[in-house]
C-alpha positions as CSV (number, residue, x, y, z in Angstrom):
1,X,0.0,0.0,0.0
2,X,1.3,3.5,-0.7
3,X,1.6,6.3,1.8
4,X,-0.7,9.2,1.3
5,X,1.7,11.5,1.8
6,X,2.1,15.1,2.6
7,X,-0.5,17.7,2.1
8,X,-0.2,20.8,3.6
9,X,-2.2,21.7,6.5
10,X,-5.1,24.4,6.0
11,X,-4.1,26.4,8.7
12,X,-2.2,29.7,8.9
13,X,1.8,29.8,9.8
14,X,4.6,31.3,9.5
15,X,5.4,28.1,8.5
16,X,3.5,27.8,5.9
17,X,4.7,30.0,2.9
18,X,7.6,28.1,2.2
19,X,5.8,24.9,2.8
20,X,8.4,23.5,6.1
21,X,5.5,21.2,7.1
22,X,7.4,19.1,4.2
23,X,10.3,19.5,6.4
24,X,8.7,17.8,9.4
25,X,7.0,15.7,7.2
26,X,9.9,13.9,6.0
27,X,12.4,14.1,8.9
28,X,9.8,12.5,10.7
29,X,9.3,10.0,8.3
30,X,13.1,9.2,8.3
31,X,13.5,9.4,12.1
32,X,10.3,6.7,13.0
33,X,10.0,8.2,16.1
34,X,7.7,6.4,18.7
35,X,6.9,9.0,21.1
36,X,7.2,12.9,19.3
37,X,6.3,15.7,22.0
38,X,5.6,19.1,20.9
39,X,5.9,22.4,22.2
40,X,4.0,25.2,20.6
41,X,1.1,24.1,18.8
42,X,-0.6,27.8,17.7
43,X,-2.9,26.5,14.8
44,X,-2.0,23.5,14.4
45,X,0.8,23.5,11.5
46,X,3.2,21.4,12.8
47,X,1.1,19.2,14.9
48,X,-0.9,18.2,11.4
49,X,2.6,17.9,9.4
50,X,3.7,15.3,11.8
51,X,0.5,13.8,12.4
52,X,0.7,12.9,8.7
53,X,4.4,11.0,9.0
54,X,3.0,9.4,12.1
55,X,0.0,8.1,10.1
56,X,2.0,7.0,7.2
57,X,4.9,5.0,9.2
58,X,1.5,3.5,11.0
59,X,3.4,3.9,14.8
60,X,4.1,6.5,17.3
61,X,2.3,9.0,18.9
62,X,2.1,12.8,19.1
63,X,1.8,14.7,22.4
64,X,1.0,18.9,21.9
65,X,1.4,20.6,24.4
66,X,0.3,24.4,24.1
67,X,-0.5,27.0,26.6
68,X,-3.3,28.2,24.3
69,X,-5.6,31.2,26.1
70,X,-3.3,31.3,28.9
71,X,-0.4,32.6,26.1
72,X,-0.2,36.9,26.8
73,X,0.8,36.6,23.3
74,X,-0.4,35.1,20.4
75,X,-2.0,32.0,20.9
76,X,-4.2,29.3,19.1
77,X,-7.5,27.8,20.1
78,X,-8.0,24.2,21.1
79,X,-11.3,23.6,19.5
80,X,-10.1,24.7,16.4
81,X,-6.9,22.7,16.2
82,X,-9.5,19.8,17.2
83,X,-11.8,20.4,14.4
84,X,-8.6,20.8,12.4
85,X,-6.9,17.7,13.2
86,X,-10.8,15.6,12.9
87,X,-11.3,17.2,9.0
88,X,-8.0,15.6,8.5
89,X,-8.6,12.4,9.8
90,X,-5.4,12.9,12.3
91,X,-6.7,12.9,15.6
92,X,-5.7,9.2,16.8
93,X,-2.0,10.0,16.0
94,X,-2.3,13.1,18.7
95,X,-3.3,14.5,22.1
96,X,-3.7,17.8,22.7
97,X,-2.5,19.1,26.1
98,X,-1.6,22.2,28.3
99,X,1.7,22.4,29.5
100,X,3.8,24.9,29.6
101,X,7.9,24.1,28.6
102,X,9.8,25.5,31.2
103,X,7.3,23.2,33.7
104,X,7.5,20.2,31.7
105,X,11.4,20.7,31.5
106,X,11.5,20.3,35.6
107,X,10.3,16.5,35.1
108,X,10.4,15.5,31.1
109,X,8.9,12.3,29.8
110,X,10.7,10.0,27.5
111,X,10.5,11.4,24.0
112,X,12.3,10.1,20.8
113,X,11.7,13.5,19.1
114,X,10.7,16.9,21.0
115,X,9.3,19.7,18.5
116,X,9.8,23.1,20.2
117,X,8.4,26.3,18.8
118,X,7.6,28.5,21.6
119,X,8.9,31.9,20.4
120,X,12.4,30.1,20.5
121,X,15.7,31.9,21.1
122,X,19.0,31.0,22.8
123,X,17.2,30.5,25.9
124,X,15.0,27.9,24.9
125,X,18.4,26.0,22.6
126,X,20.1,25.9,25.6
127,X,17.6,24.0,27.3
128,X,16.9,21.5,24.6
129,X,20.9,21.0,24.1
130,X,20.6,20.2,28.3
131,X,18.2,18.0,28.4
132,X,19.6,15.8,25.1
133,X,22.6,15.7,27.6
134,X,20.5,13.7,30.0
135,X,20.3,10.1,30.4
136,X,16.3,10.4,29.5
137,X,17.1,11.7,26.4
138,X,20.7,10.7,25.3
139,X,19.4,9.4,22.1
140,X,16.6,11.4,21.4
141,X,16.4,14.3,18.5
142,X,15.1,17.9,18.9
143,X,14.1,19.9,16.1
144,X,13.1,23.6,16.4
145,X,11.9,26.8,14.9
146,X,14.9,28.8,14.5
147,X,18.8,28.3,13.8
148,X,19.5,31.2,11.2
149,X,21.0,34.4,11.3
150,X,17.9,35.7,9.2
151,X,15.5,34.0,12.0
152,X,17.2,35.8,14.8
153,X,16.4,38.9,13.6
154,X,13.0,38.4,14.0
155,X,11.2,41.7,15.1
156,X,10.5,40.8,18.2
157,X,13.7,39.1,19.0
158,X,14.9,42.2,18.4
159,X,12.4,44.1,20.3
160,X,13.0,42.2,23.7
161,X,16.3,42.0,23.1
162,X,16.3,37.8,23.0
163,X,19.3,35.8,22.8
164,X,20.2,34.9,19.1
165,X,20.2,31.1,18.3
166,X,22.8,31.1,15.2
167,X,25.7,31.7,16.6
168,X,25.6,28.7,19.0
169,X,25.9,26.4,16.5
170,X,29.0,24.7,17.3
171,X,28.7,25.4,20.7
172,X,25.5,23.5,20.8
173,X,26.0,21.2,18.1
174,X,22.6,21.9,16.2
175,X,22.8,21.9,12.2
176,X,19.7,24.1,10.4
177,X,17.2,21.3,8.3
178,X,15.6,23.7,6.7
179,X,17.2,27.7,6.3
180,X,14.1,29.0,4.4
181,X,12.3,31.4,6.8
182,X,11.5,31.0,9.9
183,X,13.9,27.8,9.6
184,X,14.1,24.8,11.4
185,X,17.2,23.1,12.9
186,X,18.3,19.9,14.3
187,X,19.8,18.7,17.6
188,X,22.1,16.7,17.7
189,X,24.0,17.8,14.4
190,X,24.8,14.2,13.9
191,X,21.2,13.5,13.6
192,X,19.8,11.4,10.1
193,X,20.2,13.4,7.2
194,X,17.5,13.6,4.9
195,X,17.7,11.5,1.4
């Protein structure tokens, strides 16, 4: 049986215009992770572009977590992302959750692959590059938004003064997957390339 393959999600993102739900999409695909955890759910983008690998490996299971209302900032809504995921026929590769990061972070769960895109600067590469450090997740992957020099000069990066994520590359061992704005990168750099 062929996969279905990748369709892009009807949602908005800033994700979206250059189409990095492929991205996901296929590292996911190449990874075969059994337990993928997300952080930063907004519309649903990413959770529906990994939903789809996870449906067509047939295994593993997507957690997204969100803080949804309780973001001061921009924020997505549950119900939607529901109805989002159910048009798709997605819903029994994911459960939705509220968590916040930095919480979750104080006592992780096992994870093969954590998705972090949670207005993501050094801050929040630091954290991931600690916790792959970890005997929980020495041989677990992390892919996030971010990783360019382009990325970190994100308006409001620049605006609240945020620690840039590019130039810790080597110091964090992260290569970028995908430079097209608002990029995505990979920890550890030694990660599975894509074919």
């Amino acid at each position: 049986m062929t996969r279905p393959g990748f369709r892009p999600p009807p949602v908005d993102s800033a994700n979206k215009p250059n189409n990095l739900g492929e991205t996901l999409y296929r590292t996911v695909l190449q990874l075969s992770p059994a337990v993928v955890v997300e952080f930063g759910v907004l519309n649903g983008y990413s959770t529906m572009s990994i939903a789809q690998a996870l449906r067509d490996l047939r295994a593993g299971h997507l957690w997204s977590f969100d803080l949804w209302e309780d973001c001061p900032y921009h924020h997505g809504d549950w119900a939607e992302v529901t109805r989002a995921l159910e048009a798709a026929e997605l819903t029994e590769f994911v459960t939705l959750g509220k968590r916040d990061f930095w919480d979750w972070l104080r006592q992780p769960t096992r994870f093969d692959l954590l998705c972090i895109d949670i207005a993501n600067c050094g801050r929040v590469a630091r954290a991931a590059a600690d916790l792959l450090s970890s005997e929980l997740a020495r041989d677990s992957v992390v892919i996030f938004e971010g990783g360019t020099a382009e990325r970190d000069l994100a308006w409001w990066m620049v605006k609240f003064d945020r620690e840039r994520i590019a130039p810790l590359q080597d110091v964090l061992g992260f290569r970028v997957l995908d430079e097209r704005f608002p990029s995505f990168s990979i920890m550890p750099d030694e990660a599975p390339r894509q074919k």
